[in-house]
C-alpha positions in Angstrom: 0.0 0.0 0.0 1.1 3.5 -0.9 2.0 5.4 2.1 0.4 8.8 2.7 1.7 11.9 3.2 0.5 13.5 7.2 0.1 17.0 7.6 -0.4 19.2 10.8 -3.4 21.1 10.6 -4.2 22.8 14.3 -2.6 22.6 17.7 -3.5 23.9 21.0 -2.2 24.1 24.4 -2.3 24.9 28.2 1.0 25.4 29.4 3.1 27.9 32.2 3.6 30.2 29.7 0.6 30.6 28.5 -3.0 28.9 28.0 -3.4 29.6 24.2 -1.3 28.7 21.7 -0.3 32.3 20.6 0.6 33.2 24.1 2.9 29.6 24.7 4.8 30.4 21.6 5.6 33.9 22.5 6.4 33.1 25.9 9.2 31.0 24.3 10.1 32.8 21.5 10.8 35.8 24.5 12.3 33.0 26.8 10.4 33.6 29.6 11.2 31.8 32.1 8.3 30.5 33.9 9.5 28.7 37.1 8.5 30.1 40.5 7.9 28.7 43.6 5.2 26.0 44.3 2.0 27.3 45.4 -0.1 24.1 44.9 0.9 22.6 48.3 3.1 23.5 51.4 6.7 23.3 51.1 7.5 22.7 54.8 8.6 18.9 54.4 10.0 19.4 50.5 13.5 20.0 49.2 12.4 21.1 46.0 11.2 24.4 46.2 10.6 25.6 42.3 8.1 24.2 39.6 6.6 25.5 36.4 2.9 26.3 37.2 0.2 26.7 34.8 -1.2 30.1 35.6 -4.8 31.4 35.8 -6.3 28.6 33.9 -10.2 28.4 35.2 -11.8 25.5 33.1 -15.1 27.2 31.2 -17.7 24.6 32.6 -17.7 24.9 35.9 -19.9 22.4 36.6 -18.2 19.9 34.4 -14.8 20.7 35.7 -16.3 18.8 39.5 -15.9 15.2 37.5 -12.4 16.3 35.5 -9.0 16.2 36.9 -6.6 18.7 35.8 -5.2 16.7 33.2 -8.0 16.1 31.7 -9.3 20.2 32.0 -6.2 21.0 30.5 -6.6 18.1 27.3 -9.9 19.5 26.6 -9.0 23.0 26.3 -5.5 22.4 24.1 -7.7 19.7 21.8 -10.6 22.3 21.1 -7.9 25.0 20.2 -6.3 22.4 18.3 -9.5 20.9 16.6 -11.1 24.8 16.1 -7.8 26.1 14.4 -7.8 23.1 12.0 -11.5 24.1 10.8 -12.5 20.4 11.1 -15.8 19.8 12.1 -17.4 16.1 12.7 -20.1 15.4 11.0 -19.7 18.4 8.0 -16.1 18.4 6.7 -14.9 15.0 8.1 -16.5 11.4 8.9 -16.6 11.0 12.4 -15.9 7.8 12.2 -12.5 9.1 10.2 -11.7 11.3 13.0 -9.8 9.5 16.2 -8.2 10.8 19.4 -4.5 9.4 20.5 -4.5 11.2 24.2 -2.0 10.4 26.6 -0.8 11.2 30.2 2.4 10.2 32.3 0.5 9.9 35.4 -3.1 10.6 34.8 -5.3 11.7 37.5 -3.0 11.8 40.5 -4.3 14.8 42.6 -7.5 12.8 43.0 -6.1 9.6 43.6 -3.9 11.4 46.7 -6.9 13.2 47.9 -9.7 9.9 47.8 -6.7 8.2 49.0 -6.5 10.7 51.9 -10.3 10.6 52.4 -10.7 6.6 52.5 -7.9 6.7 55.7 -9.2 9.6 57.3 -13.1 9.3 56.9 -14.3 6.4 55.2 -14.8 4.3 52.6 -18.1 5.4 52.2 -17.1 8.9 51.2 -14.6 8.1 48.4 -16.0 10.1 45.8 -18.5 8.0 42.8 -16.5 9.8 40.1 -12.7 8.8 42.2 -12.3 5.9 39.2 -13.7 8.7 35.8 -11.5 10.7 37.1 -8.1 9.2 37.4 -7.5 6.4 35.1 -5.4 7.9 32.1 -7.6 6.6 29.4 -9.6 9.3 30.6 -7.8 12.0 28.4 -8.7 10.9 25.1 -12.0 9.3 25.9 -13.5 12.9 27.5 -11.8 14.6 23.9 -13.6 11.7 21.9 -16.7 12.6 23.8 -16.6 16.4 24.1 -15.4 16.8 20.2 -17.9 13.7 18.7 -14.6 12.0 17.4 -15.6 8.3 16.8 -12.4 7.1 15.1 -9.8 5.3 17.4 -9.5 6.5 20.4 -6.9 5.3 23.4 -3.7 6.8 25.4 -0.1 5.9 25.6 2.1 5.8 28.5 5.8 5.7 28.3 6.8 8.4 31.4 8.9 11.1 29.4 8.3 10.1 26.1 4.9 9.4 25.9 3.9 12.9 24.2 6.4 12.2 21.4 5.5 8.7 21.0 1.4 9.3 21.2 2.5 11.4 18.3 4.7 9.0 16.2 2.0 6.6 16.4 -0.8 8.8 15.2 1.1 9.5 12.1 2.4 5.8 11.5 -1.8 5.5 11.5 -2.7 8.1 9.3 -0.3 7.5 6.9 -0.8 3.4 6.6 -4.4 4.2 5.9 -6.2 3.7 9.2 -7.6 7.2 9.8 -8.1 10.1 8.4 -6.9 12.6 11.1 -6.6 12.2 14.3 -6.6 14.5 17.6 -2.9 13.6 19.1 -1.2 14.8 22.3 -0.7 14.7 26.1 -1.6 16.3 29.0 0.0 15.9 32.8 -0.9 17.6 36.1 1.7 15.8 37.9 2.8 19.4 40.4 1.4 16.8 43.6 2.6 16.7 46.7 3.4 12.7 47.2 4.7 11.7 44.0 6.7 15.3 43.8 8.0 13.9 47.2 9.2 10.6 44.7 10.8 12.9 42.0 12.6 15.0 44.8 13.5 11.6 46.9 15.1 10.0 44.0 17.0 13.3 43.7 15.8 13.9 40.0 15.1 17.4 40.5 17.0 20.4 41.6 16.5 21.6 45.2 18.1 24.9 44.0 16.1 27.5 45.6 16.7 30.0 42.8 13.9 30.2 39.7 17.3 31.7 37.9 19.2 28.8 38.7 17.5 25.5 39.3 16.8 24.5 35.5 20.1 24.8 33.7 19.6 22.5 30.5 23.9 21.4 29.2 25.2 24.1 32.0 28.2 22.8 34.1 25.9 24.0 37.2 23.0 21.8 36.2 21.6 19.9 39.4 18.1 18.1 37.8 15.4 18.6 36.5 12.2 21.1 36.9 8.3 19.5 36.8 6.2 21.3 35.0 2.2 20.6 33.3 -0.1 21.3 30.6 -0.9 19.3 27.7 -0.5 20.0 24.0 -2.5 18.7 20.9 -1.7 18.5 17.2 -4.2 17.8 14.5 -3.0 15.3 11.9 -4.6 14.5 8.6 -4.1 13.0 5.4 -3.0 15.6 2.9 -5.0 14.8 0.6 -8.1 15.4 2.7 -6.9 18.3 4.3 -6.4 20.0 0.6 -9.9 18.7 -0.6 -11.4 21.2 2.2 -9.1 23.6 1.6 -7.2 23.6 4.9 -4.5 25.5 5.8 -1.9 23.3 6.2 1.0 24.3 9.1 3.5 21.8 8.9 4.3 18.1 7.2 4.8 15.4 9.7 7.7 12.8 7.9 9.7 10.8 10.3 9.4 8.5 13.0 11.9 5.9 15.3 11.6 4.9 18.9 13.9 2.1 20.7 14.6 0.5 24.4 17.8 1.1 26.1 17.0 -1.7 27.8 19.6 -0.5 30.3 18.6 0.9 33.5 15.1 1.9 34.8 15.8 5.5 35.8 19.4 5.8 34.0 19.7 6.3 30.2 22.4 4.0 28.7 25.7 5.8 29.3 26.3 4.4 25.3 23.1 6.3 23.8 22.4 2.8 21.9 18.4 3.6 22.4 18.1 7.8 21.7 20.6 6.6 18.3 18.9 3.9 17.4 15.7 6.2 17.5 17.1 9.7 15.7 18.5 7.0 13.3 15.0 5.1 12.7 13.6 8.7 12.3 15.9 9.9 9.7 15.4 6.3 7.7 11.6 6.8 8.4 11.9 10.4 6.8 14.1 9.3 3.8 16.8 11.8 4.9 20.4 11.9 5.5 21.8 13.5 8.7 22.8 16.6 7.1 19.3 17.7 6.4 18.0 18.5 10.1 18.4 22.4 10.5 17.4 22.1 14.5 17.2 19.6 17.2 14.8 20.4 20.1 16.5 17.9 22.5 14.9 16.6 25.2 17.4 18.7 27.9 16.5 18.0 31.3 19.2 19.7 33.0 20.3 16.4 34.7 23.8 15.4 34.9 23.9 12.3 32.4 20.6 13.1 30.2 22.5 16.0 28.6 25.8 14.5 28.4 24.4 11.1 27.2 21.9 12.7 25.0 24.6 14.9 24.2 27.3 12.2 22.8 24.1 10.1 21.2 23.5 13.4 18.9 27.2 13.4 17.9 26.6 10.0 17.3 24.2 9.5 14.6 25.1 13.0 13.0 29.0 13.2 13.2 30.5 16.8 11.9 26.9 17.9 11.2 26.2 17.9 14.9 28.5 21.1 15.9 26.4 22.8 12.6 22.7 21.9 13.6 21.4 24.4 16.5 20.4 22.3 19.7 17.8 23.9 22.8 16.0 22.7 25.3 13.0 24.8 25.9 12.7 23.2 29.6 13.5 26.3 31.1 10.4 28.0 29.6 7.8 25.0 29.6 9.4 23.2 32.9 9.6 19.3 32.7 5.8 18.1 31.8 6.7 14.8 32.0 4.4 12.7 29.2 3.0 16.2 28.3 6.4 17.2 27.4 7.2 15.9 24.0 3.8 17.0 23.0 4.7 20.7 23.9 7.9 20.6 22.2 6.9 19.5 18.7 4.1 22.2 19.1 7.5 24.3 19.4 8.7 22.6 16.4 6.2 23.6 14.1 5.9 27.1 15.0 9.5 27.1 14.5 9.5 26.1 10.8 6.1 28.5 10.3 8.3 31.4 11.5 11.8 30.7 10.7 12.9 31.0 14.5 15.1 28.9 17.1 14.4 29.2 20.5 17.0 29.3 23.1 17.8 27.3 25.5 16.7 29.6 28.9 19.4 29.6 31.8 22.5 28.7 30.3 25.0 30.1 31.0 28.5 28.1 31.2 28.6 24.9 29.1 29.8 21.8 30.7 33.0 21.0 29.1 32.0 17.7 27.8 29.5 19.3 26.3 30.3 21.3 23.3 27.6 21.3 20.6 25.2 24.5 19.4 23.0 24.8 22.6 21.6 28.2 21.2 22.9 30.2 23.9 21.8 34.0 25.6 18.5 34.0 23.0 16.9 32.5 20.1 17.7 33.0 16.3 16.1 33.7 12.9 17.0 31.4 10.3 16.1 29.3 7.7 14.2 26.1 8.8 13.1 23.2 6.4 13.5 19.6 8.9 13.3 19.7 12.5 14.3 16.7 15.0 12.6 17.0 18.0 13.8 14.3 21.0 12.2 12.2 23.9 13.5 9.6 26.4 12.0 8.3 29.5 12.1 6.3 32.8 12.5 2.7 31.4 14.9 3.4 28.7 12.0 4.7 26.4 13.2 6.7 23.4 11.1 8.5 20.6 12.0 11.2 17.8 10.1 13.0 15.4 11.1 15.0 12.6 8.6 18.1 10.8 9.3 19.3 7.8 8.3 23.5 7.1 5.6 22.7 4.5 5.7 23.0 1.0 3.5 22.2 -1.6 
């Protein structure tokens, strides 16, 4: 079977620096830094100070918001954006039955699992709340977006921690483009900023307890000390070209490569040897048809923890030898904070607006390069240039590894 071509027609988002998608992308063209100090719980019995909150975000059905978590809130609102931009509508301009939802979360639902969790212990089992289970089980992202947006196509979650946004994405093109949907709504949203399983992040020592919003997320700095949680979610809209044409779409980007792999190494470590982020970027460029020398950027996946950057780091040098010290390389973790499976979502949402306006973002907060590591990291601000592929990077907990690449469309 002929493959298809996938193009990216809409894209929304909730994120710390902003709840719309024209406010997010300016927040990181500016590099605003958006980590502060946690207001969602008390701080008294945490080492980790800092986080990247969402800001005023008030869900516009109050009286649906009672039976949503967070994550899910903030799904609904980036998919609508997403779904409204693309000028699809279910039921006029596309089969319903042709339109699916890939939705995915890290963590899913966790503020209401701690708090019925609380409740049950302290009051009762009677008084766990009817809607504790509708409200916390991560299938619940894409099946209140299926509902809410009458998509009837295909509709389920992924869960692979860090890399689950990138891979939710992967696997929606792979779809569209083998001929099993038409477009689908694809993304991720987390809510993760919680007090227990931020108490797990902190007491694994994963994130920086530097008390300093300036200096606690340094992405390929020799100061970096971990990394910085953040939430949102992010949705694209992918369709069949030649679908979106027929209706006259405008089309925003080209969707063209694909590659995930297992370190199979360690399950909080990434394989000092890069074997599973190469094998990925590698699978993505064969996926793409494209030699190394094509990429123009590389949003990298950046944590600001000691071995993801350096490992990440020597895995880019890897698969794209000389090239590497040419190709620009950010982390936009500074801005966004670390959204765990709503990450990889944001940042090709980053990607695209970065081939629709010609524009690398910078990578917020560096300030003195680790020795070791010595590529492009897009230092002191972003930079206008000429974009045609973009590589955008993901690895999680588990040794999961996923990378895109977008192409600036063209007809």
């Amino acid at each position: 079977m002929e493959k298809r071509r996938v193009v990216i027609t809409g894209y929304g988002v909730v994120a710390p620096s902003g709840n719309n998608s024209r406010d997010f992308w300016e927040g990181v063209k500016a590099g605003r830094n958006c980590i502060d100090r946690i207001t969602r719980f008390d701080l008294e019995e945490h080492k980790t100070t800092m986080a990247a909150e969402v800001k005023d975000f008030v869900y516009p059905d109050k009286r649906e918001a009672k039976s949503l978590d967070l994550s899910s809130q903030y799904a609904l609102v980036a998919a609508e954006e997403a779904l409204n931009m693309s000028g699809l509508v279910p039921g006029e301009n596309i089969d319903p039955y042709e339109l699916g939802v890939y939705g995915s979360t890290g963590v899913g639902g966790i503020q209401v699992i701690q708090d019925q969790a609380w409740t049950a212990f302290n009051r009762g089992m009677k008084r766990v709340s009817p809607h504790m289970v509708t409200m916390s089980i991560p299938n619940m992202v894409s099946g209140n977006i299926s509902i809410k947006l009458n998509a009837r196509g295909s509709s389920f979650g992924l869960n692979s921690a860090c890399a689950t946004g990138t891979h939710t994405l992967g696997e929606a093109f792979r779809n569209i483009r083998d001929g099993y949907a038409t477009a689908l709504i694809a993304g991720s949203s987390e809510a993760p900023i919680v007090s227990v399983p931020f108490a797990g992040f902190e007491n694994m020592r994963a994130m920086s307890r530097v008390d300093d919003r300036e200096g606690c997320c340094l992405p390929f700095d020799k100061n970096r000390s971990g990394f910085i949680m953040g939430e949102g979610a992010a949705f694209l809209i992918l369709e069949e070209l030649e679908h979106a044409q027929a209706r006259g779409a405008e089309i925003l980007a080209e969707f063209v490569g694909y590659g995930t792999a297992s370190d199979a190494y360690h399950i909080t470590m990434p394989d000092p040897e890069g074997k599973g982020d190469i094998r990925a970027m590698e699978m993505a460029l064969k996926d793409a048809g494209l030699p190394p020398e094509a990429i123009d950027y590389i949003n990298a996946h950046g944590t600001g923890t000691p071995y993801n950057d350096l490992y990440e780091t020597q895995a880019i040098k890897k698969v794209f030898g000389d090239h590497a010290y040419r190709i620009p390389v950010s982390s936009t973790k500074s801005v966004t904070g670390h959204s765990l499976g709503a990450v990889g979502s944001m940042e090709a949402l980053i990607c695209v607006r970065a081939l629709q306006e010609g524009f690398v973002p910078q990578t917020v907060g560096l300030k003195e390069p680790d020795e070791e590591l010595d590529l492009d990291y897009v230092q002191d601000q972003g930079r206008s240039m000429e974009l045609k592929y973009v590589l955008s990077n993901s690895l999680g907990f588990g040794g999961h590894n996923a990378a895109i690449i977008l192409k600036k469309w063209e007809e």
